[in-house]
C-alpha positions as CSV (number, residue, x, y, z in Angstrom):
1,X,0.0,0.0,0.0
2,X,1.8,3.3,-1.2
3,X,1.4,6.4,1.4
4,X,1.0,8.8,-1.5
5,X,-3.3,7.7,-1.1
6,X,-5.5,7.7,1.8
7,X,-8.3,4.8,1.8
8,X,-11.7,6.1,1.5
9,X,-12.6,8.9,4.2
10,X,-15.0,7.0,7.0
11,X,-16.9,8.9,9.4
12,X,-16.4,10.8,12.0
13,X,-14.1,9.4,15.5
14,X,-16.1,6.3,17.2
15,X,-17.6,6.6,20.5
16,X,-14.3,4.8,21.7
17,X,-11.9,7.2,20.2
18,X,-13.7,10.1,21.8
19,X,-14.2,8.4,25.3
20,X,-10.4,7.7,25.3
21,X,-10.0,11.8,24.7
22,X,-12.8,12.5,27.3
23,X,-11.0,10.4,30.1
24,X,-7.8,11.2,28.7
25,X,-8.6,14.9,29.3
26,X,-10.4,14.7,32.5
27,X,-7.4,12.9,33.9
28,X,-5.0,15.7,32.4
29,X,-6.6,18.4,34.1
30,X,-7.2,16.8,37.2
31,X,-3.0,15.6,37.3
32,X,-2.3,19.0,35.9
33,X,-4.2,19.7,40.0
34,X,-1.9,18.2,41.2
35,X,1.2,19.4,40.0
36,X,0.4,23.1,40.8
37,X,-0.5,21.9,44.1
38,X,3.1,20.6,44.2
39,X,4.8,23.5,43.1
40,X,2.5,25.6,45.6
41,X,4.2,23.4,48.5
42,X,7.6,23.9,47.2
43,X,7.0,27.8,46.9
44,X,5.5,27.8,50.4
45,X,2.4,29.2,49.1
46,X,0.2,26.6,50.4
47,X,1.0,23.7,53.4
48,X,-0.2,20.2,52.1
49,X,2.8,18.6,54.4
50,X,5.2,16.3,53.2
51,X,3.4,13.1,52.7
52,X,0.3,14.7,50.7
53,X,3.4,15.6,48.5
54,X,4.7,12.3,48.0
55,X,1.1,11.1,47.5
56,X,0.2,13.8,44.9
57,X,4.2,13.3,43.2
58,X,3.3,9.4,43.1
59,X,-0.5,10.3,41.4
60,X,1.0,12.9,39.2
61,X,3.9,10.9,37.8
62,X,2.0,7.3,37.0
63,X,-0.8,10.0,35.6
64,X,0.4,12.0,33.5
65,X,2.1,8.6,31.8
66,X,-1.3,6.9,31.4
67,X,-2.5,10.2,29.9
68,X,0.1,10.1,27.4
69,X,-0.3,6.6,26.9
70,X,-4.2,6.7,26.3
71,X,-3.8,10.1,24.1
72,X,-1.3,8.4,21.7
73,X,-3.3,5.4,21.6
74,X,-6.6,7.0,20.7
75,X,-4.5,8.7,17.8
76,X,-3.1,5.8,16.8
77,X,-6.3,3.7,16.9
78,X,-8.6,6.3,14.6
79,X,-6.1,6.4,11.8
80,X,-4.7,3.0,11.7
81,X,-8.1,1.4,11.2
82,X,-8.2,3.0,8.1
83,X,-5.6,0.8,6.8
84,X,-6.4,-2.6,8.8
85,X,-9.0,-4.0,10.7
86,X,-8.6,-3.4,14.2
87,X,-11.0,-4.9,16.8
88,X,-13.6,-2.3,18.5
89,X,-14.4,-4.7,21.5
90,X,-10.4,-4.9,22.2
91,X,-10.1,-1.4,22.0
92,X,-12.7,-0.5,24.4
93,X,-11.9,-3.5,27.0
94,X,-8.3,-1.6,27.2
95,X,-9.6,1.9,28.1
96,X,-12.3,-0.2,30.9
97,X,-9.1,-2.1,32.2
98,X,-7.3,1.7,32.5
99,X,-10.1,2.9,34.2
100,X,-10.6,0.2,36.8
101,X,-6.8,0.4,37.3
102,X,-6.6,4.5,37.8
103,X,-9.6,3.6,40.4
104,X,-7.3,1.1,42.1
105,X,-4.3,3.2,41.7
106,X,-6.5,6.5,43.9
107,X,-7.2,4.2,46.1
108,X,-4.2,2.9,47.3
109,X,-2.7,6.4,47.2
110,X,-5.1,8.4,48.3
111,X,-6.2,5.8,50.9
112,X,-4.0,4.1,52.0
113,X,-1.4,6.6,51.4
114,X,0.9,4.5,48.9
115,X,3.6,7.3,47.9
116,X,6.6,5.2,46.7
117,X,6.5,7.2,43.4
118,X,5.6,5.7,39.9
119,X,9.0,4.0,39.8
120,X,8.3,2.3,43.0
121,X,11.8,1.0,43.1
122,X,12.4,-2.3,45.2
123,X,12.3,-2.6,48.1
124,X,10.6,0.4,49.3
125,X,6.7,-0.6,48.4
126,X,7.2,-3.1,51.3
127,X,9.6,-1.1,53.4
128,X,7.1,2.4,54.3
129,X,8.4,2.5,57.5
130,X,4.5,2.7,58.7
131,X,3.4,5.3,55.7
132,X,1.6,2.8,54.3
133,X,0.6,-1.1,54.6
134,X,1.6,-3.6,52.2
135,X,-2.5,-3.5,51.0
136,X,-1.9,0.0,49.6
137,X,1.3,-0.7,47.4
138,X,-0.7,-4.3,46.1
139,X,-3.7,-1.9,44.8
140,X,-1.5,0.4,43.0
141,X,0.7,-2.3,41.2
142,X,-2.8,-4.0,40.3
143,X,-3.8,-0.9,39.2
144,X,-0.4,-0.8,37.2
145,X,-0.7,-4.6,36.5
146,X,-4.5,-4.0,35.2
147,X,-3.3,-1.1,32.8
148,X,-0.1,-2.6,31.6
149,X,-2.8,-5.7,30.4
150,X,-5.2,-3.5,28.2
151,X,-2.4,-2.1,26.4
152,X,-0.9,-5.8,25.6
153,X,-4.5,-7.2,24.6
154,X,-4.7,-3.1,22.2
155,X,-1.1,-4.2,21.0
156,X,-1.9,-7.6,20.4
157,X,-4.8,-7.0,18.3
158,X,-2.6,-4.2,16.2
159,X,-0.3,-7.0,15.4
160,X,-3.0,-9.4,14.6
161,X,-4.4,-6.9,12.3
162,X,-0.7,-5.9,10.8
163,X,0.3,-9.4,10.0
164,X,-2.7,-10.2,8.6
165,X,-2.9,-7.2,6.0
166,X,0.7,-7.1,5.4
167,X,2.0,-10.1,5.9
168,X,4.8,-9.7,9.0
169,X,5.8,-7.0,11.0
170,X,8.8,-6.8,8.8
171,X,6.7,-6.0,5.8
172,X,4.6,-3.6,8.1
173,X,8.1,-1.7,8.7
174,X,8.7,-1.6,5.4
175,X,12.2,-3.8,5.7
176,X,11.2,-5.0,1.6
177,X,11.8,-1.4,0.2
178,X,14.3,-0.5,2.5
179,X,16.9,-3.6,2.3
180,X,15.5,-5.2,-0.6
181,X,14.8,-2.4,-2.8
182,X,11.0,-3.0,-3.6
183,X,9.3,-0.4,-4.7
184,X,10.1,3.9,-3.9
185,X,7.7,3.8,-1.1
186,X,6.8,1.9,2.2
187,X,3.6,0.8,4.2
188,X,1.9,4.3,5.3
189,X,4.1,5.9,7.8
190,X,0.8,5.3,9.9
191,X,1.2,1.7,9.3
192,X,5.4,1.8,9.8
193,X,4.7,4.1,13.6
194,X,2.0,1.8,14.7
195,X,4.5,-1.1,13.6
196,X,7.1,0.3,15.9
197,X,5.1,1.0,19.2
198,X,3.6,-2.6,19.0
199,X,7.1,-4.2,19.1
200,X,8.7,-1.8,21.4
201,X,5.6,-1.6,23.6
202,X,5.0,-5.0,24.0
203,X,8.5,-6.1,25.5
204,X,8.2,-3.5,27.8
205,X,4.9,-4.3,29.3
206,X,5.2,-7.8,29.6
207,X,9.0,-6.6,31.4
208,X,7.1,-4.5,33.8
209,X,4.4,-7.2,34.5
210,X,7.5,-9.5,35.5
211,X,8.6,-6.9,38.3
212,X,5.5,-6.2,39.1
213,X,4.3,-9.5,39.9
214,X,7.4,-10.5,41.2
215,X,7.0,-7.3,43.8
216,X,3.7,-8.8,44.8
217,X,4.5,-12.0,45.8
218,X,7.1,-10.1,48.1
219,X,5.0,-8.0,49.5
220,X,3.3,-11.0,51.0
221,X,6.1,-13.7,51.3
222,X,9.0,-11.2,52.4
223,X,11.5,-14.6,52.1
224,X,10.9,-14.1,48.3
225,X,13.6,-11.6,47.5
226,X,14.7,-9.9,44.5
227,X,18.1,-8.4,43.3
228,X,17.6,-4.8,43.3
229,X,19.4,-3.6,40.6
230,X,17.8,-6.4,38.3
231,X,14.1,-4.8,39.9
232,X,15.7,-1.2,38.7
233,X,16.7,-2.5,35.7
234,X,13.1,-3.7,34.7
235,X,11.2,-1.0,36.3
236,X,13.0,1.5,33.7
237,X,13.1,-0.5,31.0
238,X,9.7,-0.6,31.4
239,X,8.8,2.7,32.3
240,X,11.2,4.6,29.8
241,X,10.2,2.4,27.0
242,X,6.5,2.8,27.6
243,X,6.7,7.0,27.9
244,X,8.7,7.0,24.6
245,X,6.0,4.9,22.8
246,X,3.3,7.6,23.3
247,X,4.9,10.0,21.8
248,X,5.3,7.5,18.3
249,X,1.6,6.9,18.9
250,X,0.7,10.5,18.7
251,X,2.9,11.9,16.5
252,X,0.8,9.9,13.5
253,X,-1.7,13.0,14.0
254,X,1.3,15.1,12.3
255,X,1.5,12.6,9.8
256,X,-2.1,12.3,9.1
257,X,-3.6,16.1,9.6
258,X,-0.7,18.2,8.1
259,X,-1.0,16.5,4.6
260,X,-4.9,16.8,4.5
261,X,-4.4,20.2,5.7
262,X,-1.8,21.0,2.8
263,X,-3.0,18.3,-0.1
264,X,0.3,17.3,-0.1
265,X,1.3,13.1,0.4
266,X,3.7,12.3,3.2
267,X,6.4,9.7,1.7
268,X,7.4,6.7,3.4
269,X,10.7,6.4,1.6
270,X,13.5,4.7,2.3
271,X,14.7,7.6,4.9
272,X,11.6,7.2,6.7
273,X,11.9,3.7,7.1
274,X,15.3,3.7,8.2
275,X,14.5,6.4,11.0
276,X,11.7,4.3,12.1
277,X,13.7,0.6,11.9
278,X,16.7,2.8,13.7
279,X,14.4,3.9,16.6
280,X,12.5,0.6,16.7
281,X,16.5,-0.8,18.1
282,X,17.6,2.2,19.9
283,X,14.5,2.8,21.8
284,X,15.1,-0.5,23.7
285,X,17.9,0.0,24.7
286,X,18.3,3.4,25.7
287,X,17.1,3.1,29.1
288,X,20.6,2.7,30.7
289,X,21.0,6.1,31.0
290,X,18.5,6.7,33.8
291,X,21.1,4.0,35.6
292,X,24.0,6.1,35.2
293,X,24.9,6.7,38.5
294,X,24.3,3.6,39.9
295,X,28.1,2.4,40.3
296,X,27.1,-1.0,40.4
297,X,26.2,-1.2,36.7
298,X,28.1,-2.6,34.1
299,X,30.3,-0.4,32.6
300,X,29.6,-1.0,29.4
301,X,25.9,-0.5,29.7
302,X,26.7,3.2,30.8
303,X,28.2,3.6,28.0
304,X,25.7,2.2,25.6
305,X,23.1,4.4,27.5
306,X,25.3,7.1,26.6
307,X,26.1,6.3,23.1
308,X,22.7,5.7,22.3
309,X,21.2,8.8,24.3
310,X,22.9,11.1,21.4
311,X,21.8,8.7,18.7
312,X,18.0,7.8,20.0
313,X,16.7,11.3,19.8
314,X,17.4,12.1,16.3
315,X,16.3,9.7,13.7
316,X,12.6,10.1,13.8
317,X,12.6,13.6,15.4
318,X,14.6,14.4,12.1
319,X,12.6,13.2,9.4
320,X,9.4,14.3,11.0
321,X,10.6,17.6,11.3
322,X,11.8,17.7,8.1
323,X,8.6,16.2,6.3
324,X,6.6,18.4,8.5
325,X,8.0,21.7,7.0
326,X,8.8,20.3,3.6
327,X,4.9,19.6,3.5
328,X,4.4,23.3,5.1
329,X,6.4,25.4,2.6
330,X,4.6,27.2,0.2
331,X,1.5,24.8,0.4
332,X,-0.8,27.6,1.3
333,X,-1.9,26.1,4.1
334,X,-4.9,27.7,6.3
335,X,-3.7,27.9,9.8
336,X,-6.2,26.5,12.6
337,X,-5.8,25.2,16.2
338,X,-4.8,22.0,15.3
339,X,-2.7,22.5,13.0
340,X,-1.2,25.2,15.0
341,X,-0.9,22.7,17.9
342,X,0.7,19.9,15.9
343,X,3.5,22.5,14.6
344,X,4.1,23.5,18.0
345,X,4.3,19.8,19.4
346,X,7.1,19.8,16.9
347,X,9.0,22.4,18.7
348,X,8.1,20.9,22.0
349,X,9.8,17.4,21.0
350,X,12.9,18.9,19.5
351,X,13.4,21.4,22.8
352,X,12.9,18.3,25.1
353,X,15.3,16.0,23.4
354,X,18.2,19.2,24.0
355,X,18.6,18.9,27.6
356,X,17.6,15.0,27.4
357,X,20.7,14.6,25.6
358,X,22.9,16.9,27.8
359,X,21.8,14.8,30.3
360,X,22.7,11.6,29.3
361,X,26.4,12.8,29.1
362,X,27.7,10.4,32.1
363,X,30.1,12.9,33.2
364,X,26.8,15.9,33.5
365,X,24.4,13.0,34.9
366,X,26.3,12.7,37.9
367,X,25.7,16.2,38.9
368,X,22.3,16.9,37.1
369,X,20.1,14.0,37.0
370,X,18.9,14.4,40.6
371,X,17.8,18.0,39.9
372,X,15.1,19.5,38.3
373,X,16.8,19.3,35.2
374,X,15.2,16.6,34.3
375,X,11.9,17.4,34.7
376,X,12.3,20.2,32.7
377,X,13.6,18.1,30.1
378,X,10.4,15.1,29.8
379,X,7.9,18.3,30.9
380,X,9.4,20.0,27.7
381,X,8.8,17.8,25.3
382,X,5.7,15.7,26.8
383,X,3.9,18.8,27.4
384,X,4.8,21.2,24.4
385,X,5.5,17.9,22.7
386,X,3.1,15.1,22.8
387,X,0.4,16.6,25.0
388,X,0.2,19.5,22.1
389,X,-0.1,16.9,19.5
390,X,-3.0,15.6,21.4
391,X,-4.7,19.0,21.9
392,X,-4.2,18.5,17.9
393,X,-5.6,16.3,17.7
394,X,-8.9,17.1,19.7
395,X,-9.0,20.6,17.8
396,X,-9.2,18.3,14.4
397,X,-11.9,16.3,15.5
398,X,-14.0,18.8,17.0
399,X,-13.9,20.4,14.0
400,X,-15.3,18.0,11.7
401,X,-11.9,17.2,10.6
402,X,-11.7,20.3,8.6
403,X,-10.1,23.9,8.7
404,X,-12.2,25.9,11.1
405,X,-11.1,29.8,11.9
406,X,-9.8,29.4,15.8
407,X,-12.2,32.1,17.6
408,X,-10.1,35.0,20.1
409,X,-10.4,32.6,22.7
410,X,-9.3,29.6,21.1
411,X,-6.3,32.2,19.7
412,X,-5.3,33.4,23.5
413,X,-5.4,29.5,25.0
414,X,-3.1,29.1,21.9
415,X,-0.5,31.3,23.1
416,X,-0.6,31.4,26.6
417,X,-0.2,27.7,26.8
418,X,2.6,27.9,24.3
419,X,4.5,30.5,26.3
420,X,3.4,29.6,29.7
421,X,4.4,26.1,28.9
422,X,7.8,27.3,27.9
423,X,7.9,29.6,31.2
424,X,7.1,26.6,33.5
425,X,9.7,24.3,31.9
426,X,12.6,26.9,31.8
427,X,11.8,27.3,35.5
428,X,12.9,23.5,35.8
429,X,16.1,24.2,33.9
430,X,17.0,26.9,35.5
431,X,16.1,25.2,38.7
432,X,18.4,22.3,37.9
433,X,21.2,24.6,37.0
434,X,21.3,26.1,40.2
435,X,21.2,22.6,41.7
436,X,17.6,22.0,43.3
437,X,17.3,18.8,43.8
438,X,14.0,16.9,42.1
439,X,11.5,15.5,44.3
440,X,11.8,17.2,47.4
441,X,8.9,18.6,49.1
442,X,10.5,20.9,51.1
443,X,12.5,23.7,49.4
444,X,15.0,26.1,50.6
445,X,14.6,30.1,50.8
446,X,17.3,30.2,47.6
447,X,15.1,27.8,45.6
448,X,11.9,29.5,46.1
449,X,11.8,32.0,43.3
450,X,11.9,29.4,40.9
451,X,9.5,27.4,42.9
452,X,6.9,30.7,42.7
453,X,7.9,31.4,39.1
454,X,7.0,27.8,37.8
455,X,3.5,28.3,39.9
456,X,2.4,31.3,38.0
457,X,3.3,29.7,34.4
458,X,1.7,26.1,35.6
459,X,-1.8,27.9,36.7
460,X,-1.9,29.8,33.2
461,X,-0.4,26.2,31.3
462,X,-4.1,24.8,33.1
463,X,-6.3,27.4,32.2
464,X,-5.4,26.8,28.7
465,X,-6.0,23.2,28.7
466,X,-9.0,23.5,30.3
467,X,-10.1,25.8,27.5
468,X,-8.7,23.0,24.9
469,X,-10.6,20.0,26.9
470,X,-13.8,22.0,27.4
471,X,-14.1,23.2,24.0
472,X,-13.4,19.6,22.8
473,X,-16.1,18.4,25.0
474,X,-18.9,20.8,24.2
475,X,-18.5,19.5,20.4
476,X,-18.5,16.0,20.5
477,X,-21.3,15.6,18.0
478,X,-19.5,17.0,15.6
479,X,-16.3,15.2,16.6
480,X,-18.8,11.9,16.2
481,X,-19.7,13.2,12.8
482,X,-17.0,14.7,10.9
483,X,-15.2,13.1,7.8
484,X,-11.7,11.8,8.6
């Protein structure tokens, strides 16, 4: 199938696709709560106390991933089923399982006051020193456990649906045209994305079940133990590997919309299919360089993380930028809100790789990774990045998938999400330049500017979003209606 057509236009998003954006933006807004409320503690605006921090940092973290994670999926969904035949009752089963494990997940925080953080590195879930029981950390990795398994049934059925339109997962990457020479152009780079999450994606959640059932059975039979660096090891395999697949999901929005928006095809040549074949390696292997200051590592895998920290950013981030504005140039495109948004996720995701990459220098790791400069670096580019592509995304739905003037309000959101979104991650830079460390609730009188700074930009950064979510919201018949 060449990428220079489209199949025939269905209608508009299916119920499923819209109450994936619904819960996905409810959830936003309410972990988007929580994060101000964090900052508001560290600025010493407000007094929460230090656990209600470490409950709201646990609930913000593991959130704001399974936002991602059911944003990019929703985009990923509506346009690949345009090109296969994906399963509606699998779809929907995964967004019930996410839901019943968010329920479990509040309730083991919020209740029982589980605050080991998403990472909830062994052996601390079992070790609160009286914080929390061993009940609360078993309903949040059931929560986790429940999610993880919705995601592997969605994956499951994507590969199903690949292999049987295409043939193999190989074919699906396009590895004919690109080693074999067959033919100028690939599967749809819908088709070659979706090809790449499903692999990547599925050896990391069936990783992360492994720990977390293994963390289970030791929270109940203590004589169970595991090596903690192998439990590390898993945890961010997992969890890097999973973040970084939401943002493949949702960038097929900027491969779909832009060249509908500027009647101009988007080539899956052989560039294209080597980015995405390069990424669908380095992606898995990345993760080391979250582990760089564990001493205890193998040397060699440092360096690897390293290595592969420079190279892991660019291959896809590349060509997609470059497609995006070879599509733009002098196509007399009509600007709108989404496609406004999807050019500004494109700035988001090449900002955020920057300091990403600093950071994975071994020799700048040991004195920046435990300071906010890393979450300014994943805030940059999930929340300019694939949280804008998202908001896209929404915007192109709601519009009946066609260009639709943005209205002053629409305009304003535009902007002062854009440069409050910038104003609130450079806060974390600058924050992790001057060495304040990440994940403390209580914060110094030198840190506290930034601390105050950040607040301001995060409580503008949510009254945009809530303008984006609402607006989405109050046109859902039209979202239900419009041609794709």
């Amino acid at each position: 199938m060449s990428v220079l057509t489209h199949t025939s236009p269905r209608a508009g998003a299916t119920a499923g696709v819209l109450a994936y954006l619904v819960s996905a933006g409810a959830i936003l807004l309410l972990m988007m709560v929580f994060g101000l409320a964090m900052r508001l503690e560290q600025a010493q605006i407000i007094s929460i106390g230090a656990n209600r921090f470490y409950e709201l940092m646990t609930l913000h973290g593991i959130g704001m991933v399974g936002v991602a994670a059911l944003g990019g999926a929703a985009i990923m969904w509506h346009f690949l089923r345009q090109y296969v035949q994906l399963s509606p009752a699998l779809f929907i089963a995964n967004l019930v399982l996410f839901l019943l494990g968010v329920v479990l997940i509040l309730v083991g925080v919020l209740w029982g006051k589980f605050a080991g953080a998403w990472t909830f590195l062994y052996p601390m879930p079992g070790h609160s020193m009286g914080v929390w029981d061993n009940d609360a950390a078993a309903l949040f990795m059931v929560g986790l456990l429940l999610i993880g398994t919705g995601f592997l049934l969605l994956y499951l059925d994507v590969a199903r649906a690949l292999i049987g339109e295409y043939g193999s997962l190989a074919h699906a990457l396009g590895w004919p045209q690109l080693f074999l020479g067959k033919g100028k152009y690939g599967p749809p780079p819908t088709v070659v994305a979706s090809t790449m999450v499903l692999i990547v994606n599925t050896i990391g959640i069936v990783s992360g079940a492994s720990i977390l059932l293994m963390m289970l059975i030791n929270l109940y039979f203590p004589r169970f133990t595991i090596d903690p660096l192998l439990a590390k090891n898993l945890i961010y395999f997992f969890g890097h590997v999973f973040i970084n697949a939401t943002i493949y999901m949702a960038v097929i929005a900027v491969y779909e919309i832009l060249p509908r928006y500027t009647q101009r095809p988007w080539p899956s040549n052989r560039v294209f299919l080597a980015a995405f074949t390069a990424s669908t390696v380095l992606v898995i292997f990345i993760y080391p360089h979250h582990l760089l200051m564990d001493f205890a590592m193998p040397r060699w895998m440092l360096i690897m993380g390293q290595v592969i920290s420079y190279l892991n950013g660019l291959p896809v981030l590349v060509v997609t930028m470059y497609g995006a504005l070879t599509i733009i140039y002098r196509s007399g495109i009509k600007w709108d809100m989404a496609s406004g948004l999807l050019l500004l996720s494109m700035f988001g995701w090449a900002a955020g790789v920057i300091p990403a990459i600093v950071d994975g220098t071994i020799v700048i790791n040991h004195v920046m990774h435990n300071t906010l400069w890393v979450p300014g670096h994943f805030h940059t580019y999930l929340l300019l990045g694939m949280i804008a592509m998202v908001f896209g995304f929404m915007y192109y739905l709601a519009n009946g998938s066609r260009h639709v003037r943005a209205g002053m309000l629409d305009r304003l959101s535009f902007w002062a999400f854009a440069a409050a979104g910038m104003g609130f991650t450079f806060a974390f830079l600058y924050g992790g330049l001057s060495s304040v460390p990440r994940r403390y609730a209580v914060h110094l009188p030198e840190w506290l500017a930034y601390d105050r700074i950040a607040s301001v930009f995060a409580a503008v950064v949510i009254a945009a979003a809530l303008v984006f979510v609402v607006r989405f919201a109050s046109r859902l018949r039209t979202a239900r209606g419009g041609a794709t």
